[in-house]
C-alpha positions in Angstrom: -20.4 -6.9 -26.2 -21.3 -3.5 -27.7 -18.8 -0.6 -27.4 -19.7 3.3 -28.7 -18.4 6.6 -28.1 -21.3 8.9 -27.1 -21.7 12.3 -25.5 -22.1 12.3 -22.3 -22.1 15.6 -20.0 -20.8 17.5 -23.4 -17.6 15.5 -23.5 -17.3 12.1 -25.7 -17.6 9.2 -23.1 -16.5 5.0 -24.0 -19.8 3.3 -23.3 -19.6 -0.7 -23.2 -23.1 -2.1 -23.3 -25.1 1.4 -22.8 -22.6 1.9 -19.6 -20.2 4.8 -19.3 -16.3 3.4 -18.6 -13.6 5.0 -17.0 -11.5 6.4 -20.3 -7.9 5.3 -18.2 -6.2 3.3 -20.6 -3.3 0.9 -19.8 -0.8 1.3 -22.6 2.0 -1.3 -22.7 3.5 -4.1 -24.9 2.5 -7.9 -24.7 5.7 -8.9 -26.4 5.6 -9.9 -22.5 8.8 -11.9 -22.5 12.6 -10.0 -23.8 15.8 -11.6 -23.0 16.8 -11.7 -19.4 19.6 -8.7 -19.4 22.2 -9.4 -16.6 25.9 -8.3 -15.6 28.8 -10.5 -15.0 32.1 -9.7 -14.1 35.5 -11.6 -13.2 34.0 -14.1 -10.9 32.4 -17.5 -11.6 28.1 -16.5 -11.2 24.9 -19.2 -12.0 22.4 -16.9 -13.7 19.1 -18.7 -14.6 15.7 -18.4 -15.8 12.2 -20.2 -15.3 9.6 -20.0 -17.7 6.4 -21.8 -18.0 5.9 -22.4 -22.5 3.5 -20.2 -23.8 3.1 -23.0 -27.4 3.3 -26.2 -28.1 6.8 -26.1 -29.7 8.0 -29.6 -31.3 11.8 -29.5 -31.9 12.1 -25.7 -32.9 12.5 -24.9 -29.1 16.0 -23.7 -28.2 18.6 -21.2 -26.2 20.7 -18.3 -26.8 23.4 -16.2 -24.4 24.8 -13.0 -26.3 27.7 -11.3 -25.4 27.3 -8.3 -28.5 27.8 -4.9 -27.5 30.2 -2.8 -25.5 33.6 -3.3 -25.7 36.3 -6.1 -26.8 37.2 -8.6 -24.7 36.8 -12.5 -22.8 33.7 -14.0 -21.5 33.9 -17.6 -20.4 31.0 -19.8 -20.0 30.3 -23.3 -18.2 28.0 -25.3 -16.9 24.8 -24.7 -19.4 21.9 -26.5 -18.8 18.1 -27.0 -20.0 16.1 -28.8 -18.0 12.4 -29.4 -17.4 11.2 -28.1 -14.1 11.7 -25.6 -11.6 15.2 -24.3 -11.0 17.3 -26.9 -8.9 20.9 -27.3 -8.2 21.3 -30.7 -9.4 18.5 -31.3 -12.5 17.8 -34.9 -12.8 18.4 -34.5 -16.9 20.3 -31.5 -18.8 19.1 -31.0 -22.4 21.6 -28.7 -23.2 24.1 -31.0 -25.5 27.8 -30.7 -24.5 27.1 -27.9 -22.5 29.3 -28.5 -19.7 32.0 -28.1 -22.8 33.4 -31.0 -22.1 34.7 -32.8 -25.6 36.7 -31.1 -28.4 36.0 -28.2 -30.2 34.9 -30.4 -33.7 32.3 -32.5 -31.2 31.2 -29.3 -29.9 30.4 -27.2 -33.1 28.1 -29.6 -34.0 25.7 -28.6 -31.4 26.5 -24.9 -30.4 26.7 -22.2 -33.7 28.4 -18.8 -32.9 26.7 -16.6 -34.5 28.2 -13.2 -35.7 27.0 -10.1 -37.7 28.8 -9.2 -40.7 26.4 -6.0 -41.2 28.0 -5.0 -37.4 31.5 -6.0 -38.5 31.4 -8.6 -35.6 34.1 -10.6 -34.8 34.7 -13.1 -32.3 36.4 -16.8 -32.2 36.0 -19.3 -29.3 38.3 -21.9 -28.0 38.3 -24.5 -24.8 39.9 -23.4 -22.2 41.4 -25.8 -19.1 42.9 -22.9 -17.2 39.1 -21.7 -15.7 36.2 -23.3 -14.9 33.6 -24.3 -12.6 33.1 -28.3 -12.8 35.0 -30.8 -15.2 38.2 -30.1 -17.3 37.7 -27.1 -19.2 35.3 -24.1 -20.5 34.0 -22.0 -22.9 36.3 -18.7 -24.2 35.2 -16.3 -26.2 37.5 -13.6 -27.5 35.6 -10.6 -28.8 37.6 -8.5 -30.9 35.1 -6.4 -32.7 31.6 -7.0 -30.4 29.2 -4.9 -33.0 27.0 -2.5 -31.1 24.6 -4.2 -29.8 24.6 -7.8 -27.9 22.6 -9.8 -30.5 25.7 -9.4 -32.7 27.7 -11.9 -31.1 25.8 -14.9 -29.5 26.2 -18.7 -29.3 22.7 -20.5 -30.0 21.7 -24.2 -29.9 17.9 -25.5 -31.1 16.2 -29.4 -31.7 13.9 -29.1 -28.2 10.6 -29.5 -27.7 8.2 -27.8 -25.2 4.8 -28.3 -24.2 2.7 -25.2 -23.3 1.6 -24.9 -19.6 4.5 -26.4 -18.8 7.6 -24.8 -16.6 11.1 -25.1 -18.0 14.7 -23.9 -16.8 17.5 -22.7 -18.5 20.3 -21.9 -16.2 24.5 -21.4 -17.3 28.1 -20.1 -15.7 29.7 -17.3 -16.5 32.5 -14.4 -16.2 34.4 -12.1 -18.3 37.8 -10.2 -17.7 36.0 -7.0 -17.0 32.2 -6.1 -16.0 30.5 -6.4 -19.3 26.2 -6.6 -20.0 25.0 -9.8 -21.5 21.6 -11.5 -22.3 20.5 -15.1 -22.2 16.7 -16.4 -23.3 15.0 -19.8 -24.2 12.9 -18.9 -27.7 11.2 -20.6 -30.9 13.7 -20.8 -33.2 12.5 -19.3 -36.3 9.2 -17.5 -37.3 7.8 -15.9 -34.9 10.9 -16.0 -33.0 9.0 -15.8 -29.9 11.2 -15.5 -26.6 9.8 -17.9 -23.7 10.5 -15.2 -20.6 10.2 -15.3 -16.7 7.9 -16.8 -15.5 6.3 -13.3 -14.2 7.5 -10.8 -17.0 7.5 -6.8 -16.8 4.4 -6.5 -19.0 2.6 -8.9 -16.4 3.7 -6.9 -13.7 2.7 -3.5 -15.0 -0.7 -5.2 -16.0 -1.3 -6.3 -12.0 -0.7 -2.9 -11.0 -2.9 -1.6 -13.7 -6.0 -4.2 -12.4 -5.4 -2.7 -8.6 -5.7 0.6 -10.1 -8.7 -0.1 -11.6 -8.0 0.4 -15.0 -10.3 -2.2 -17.3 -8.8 -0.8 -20.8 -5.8 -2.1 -22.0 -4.0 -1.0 -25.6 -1.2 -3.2 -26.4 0.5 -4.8 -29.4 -0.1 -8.4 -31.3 0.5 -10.0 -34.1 -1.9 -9.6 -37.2 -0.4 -12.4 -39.6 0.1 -12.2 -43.2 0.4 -15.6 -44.4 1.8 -16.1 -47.9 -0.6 -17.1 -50.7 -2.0 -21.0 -49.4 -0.6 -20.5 -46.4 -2.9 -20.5 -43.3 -2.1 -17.4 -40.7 -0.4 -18.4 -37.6 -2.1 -16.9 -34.8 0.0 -17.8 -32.1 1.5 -14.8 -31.2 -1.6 -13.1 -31.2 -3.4 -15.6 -28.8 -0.3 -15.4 -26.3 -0.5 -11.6 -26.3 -3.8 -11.5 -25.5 -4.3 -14.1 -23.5 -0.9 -13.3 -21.0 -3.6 -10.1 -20.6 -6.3 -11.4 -20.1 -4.7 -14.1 -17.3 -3.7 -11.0 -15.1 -7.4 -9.2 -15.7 -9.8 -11.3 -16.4 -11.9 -8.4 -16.7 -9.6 -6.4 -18.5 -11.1 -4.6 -22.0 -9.1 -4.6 -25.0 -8.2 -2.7 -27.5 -4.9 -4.0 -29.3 -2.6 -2.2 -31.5 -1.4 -3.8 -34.8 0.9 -3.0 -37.9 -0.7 -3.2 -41.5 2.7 -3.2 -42.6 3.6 -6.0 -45.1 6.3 -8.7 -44.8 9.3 -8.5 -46.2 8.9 -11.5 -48.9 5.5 -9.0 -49.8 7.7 -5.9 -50.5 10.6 -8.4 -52.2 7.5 -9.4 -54.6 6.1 -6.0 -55.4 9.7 -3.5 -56.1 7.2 -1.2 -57.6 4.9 -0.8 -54.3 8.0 0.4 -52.0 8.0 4.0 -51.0 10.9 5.8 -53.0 12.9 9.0 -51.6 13.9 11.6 -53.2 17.5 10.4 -52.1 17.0 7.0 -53.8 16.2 5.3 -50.6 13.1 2.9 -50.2 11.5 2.4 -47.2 8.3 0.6 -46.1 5.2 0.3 -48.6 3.9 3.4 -50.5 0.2 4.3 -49.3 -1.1 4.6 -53.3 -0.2 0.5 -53.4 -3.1 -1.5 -54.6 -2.1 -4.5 -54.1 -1.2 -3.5 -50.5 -4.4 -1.9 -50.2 -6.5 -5.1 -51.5 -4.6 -7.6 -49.0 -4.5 -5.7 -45.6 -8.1 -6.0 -45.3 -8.2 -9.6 -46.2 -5.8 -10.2 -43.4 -6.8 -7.3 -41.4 -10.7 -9.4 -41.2 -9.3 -12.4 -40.9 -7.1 -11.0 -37.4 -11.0 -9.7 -36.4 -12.7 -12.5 -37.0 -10.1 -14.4 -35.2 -10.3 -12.2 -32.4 -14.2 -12.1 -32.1 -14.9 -15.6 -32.1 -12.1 -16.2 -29.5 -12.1 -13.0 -27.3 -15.6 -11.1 -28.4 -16.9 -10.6 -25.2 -13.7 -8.7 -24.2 -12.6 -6.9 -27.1 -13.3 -3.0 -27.2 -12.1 -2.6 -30.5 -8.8 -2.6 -32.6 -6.8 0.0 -33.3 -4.4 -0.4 -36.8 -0.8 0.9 -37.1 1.6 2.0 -39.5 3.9 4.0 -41.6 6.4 6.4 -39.4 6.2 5.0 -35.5 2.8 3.7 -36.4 0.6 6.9 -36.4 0.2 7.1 -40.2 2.0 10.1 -41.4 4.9 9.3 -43.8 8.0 7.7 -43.4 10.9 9.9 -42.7 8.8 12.6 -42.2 11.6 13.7 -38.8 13.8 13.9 -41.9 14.1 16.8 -44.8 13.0 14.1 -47.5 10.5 14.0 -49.8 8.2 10.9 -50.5 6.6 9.6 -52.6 8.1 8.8 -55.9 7.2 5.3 -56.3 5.5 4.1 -59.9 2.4 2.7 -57.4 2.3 6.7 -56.2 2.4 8.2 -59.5 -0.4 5.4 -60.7 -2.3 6.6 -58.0 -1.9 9.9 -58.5 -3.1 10.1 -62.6 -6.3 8.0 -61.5 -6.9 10.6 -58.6 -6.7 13.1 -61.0 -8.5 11.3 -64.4 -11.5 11.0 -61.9 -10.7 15.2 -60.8 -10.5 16.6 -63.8 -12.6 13.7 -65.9 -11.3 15.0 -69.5 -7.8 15.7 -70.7 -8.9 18.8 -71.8 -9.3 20.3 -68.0 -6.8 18.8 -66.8 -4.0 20.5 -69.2 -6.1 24.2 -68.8 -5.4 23.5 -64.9 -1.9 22.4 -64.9 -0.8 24.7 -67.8 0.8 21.9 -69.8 -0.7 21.3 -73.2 0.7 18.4 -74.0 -0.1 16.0 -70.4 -2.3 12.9 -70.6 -3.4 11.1 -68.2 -1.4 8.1 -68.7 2.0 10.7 -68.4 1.2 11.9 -65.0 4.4 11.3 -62.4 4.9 12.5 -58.9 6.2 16.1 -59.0 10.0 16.2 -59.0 12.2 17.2 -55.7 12.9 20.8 -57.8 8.9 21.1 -58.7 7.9 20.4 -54.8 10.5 22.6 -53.4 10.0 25.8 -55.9 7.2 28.2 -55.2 6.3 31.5 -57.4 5.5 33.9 -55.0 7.6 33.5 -51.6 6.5 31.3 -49.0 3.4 30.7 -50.8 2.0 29.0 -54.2 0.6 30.5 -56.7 -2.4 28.2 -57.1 -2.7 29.0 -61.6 1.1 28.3 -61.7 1.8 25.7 -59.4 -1.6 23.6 -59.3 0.0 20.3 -60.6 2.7 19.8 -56.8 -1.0 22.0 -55.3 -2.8 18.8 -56.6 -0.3 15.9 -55.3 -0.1 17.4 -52.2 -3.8 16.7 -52.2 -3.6 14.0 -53.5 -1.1 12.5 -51.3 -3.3 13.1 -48.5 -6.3 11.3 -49.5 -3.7 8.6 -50.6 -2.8 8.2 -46.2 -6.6 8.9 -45.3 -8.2 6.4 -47.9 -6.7 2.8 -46.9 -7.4 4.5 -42.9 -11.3 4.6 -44.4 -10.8 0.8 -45.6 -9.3 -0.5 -42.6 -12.5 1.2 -40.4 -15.0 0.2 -42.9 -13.3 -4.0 -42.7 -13.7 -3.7 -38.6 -16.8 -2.0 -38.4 -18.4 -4.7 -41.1 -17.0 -7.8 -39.5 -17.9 -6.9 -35.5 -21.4 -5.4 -37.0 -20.4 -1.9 -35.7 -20.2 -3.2 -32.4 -16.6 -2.4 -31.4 -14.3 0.5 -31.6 -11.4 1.5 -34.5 -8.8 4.1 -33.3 -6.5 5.3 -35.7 -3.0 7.5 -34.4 -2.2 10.6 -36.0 1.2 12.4 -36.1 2.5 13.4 -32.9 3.0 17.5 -32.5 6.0 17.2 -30.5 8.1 15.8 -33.4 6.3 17.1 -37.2 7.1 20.9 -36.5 6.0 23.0 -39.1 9.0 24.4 -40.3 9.6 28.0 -42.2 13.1 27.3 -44.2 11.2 25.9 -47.2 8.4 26.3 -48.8 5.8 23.3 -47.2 2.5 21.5 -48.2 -1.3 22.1 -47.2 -1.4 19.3 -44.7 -4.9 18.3 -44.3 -6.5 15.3 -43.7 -10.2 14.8 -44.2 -12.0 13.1 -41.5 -14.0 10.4 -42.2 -17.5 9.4 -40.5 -17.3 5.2 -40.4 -13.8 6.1 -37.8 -14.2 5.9 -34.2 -11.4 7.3 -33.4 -9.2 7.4 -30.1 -6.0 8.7 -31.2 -2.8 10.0 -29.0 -1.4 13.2 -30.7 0.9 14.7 -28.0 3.6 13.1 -25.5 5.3 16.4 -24.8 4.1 20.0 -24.6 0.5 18.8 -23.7 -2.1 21.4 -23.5 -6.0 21.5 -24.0 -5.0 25.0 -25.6 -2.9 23.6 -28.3 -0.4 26.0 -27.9 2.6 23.5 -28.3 4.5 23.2 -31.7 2.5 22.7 -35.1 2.2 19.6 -36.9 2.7 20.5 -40.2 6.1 18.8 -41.5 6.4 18.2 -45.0 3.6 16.6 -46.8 3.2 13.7 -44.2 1.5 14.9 -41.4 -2.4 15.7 -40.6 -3.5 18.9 -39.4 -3.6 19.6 -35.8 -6.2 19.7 -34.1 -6.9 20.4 -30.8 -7.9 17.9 -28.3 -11.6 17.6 -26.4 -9.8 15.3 -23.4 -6.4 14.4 -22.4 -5.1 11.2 -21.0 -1.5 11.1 -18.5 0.5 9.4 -21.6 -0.8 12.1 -24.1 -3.8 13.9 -25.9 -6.6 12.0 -27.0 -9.1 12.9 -30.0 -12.5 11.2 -30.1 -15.1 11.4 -33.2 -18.1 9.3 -33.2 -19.4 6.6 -35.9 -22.8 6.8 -37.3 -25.2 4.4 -36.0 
């Protein structure tokens, strides 16, 4: 399959082998499956589930009901069981060991683990109690004194089952509390990639159906890209099941998945250096000017491609990375009054952006005014530096052209890994398929006028095809909503040639 973005009737137009396409796009997320949210109250109600496993799972497969969240208080539980097959009110087998909490509390804690959050300050304890119950002697209490605030805080898990995919699978329990409270219960891979086995007819499936009769064909949704460690092969589970829970509700559907370059957390552990530093001492995420980020993304970035083309080519439209703040590549903390980026990766990046600028040490101390700077000395302007200005509002560009050039430079150090990523897709799908890249939404990078602010500019670049969302409020084909100038984190705006229902959409085409 070829995809393109040409002009067609002076407006750019999606063409999938040399035919114009409808540009309305489902936009959604294949995480498919979440917990199955429910209420109970003071009486005795069977909630259940039916899923049908999306893996082969051996042993890691196993069930969680969490009671987090809301207020203190008692939830009692019974009656818990796992079983293979539709739901039925008398299983032939229950998997669920002692789940009819029938035994004493020692026996018991060897199968079921209450699980609470110290970061939450959640705190719970559980006993057996005889007084209530739905079948044998006694039940499950759980007194909640301090639930955290949210329900994954407090919950009661039990693993060691194995599923086989294709096949459908129960899990059904008891329960009550001593006033209306919101709980959760879900069957899941225990451990990485944690994924939760839902309904067997989830949200995202449903909103995907009504998508098909609408006749949309283009679908933008999220999977997995994996980033293995070093001799580890990437696990591309999660990305399969994503696609292919699409894909089994259109099989005509086009796709063009989101993904986030973002690094794991082992990655950032391993490289302190590489983290983006605040100017509040705060880290956060990776810093653009890393390397060694820079180097790996695109080997896993073409290995998710080549993945996906040899599997799903003939319905792939194109890929479309994510990352930094909400995915749409302008800084983190950019909705904040921070500055970024002080890292030592940063400031590397920034003296070999400006050794290949200025070329001798000579120009580069007649430009910044400092005749004692060498290259190897350059540092990311301070907080003081990038908040002062000479004349006003404004910078005097003799004075102040060391913060004139990171700003600069800080840009190119967000647009240059974009260029990376489009040039590792285009490459490995021959410039057959699309790359869309987000840029910062209007709505929330204002330009402000209490401080002194950045050029915010970000050069486009020609290998990008790209189909990016920059408005979900205040939409106009004018541009006459708020700025998007905040900080030094944000692209320019510019105005839209189309606009989608969900927000404004930019299209600039690839050479041939």
């Amino acid at each position: 399959m070829k995809a393109e973005v040409r002009t067609h009737r002076g407006s750019p137009t999606i063409f999938v082998n040399g035919r114009a396409v409808s540009p309305l796009m489902f936009f959604g997320w294949a995480g498919g499956s979440g917990p199955t949210v429910t209420q109970i109250d003071t009486e005795w109600r069977e909630h259940s589930l039916t899923f049908v496993a999306p893996e082969d799972n051996e042993g890691k497969a196993g069930i969680h009901f969490r009671v987090g969240g809301g207020r203190p208080g008692t939830v009692w539980v019974d009656n818990v069981r796992f079983y293979p097959g539709p739901k039925v009110d008398k299983p032939k087998e229950n998997w669920a060991r002692h789940g009819d909490w029938e035994g004493t509390k020692e026996q018991i804690s060897k199968d079921w683990t209450l699980f609470q959050a110290e970061y939450a300050k959640a705190d719970a304890d559980w006993a057996l109690d005889p007084t209530t119950k739905v079948a044998g002697s006694q039940s499950l209490r759980i007194d909640i004194r301090h639930p955290g605030s949210e329900r994954m805080h407090l919950h009661f898990h039990q693993s060691g089952y194995t599923v086989r995919k294709g096949q459908r699978y129960t899990y059904s329990l008891w329960m009550k509390a001593d006033k209306p409270r919101t709980i959760d219960f879900m069957a899941l891979h225990i451990g990485p990639p944690w994924t939760i086995y839902g309904a067997t007819s989830s949200v995202y499936e449903q909103q995907v159906q009504l998508a098909r009769d609408a006749g949309v064909r283009l679908y933008s949704f999220g999977i997995h890209m994996p980033w293995p460690k070093p001799g580890e092969k990437p696990d591309f589970g999660p990305t399969d099941r994503a696609i292919e829970l699409t894909l089994a509700n259109d099989p005509d559907g086009l796709l063009l998945p989101r993904f986030g370059m973002h690094p794991p957390g082992w990655w950032l552990e391993e490289h302190p250096d590489d983290r983006m530093l605040f100017d509040d001492g705060k880290t956060e995420g990776w810093s653009m000017a890393s390397e060694a980020w820079r180097e790996e993304m695109q080997t896993h970035l073409r290995a998710l491609v080549r993945h996906c083309e040899e599997k799903y080519g003939d319905h792939m439209l194109g890929y479309h990375p994510c990352g930094q703040h909400t995915g749409e590549w302008f800084y983190y903390r950019s909705w904040e009054p921070r500055l970024s980026d002080f890292s030592p990766a940063m400031s590397r990046g920034f003296g070999k952006w400006a050794m290949a600028n200025y070329k001798t040490v000579e120009a580069l101390r007649r430009a910044w005014r400092d005749e004692a700077i060498t290259f190897e000395q350059i540092a990311v302007p301070s907080k003081e530096e990038q908040l002062r200005t000479n004349i006003g509002f404004f910078r005097d560009p003799p004075a102040e052209r060391k913060v004139i050039d990171y700003f600069e430079y800080k840009q190119i150090a967000m647009e240059a890994p974009l260029e990376m990523m489009a040039r590792a897709i285009k490459e490995e799908t021959k410039r057959t398929k699309l790359v869309c890249l987000s840029t910062a939404t209007r709505s929330t990078c204002t330009a402000s006028l209490e401080a002194p602010r950045p050029a915010a500019t970000w050069p486009w670049r020609s290998s990008w095809t790209a189909l990016t969302w920059t408005s979900c409020a205040r939409r106009s084909r004018t541009a006459t909503g708020s700025l998007a100038a905040q900080g030094a984190s944000c692209p320019r705006w510019t105005p839209c040639e189309a606009e989608a229902s969900c927000g404004s959409t930019r299209m600039t085409r690839a050479p041939t």
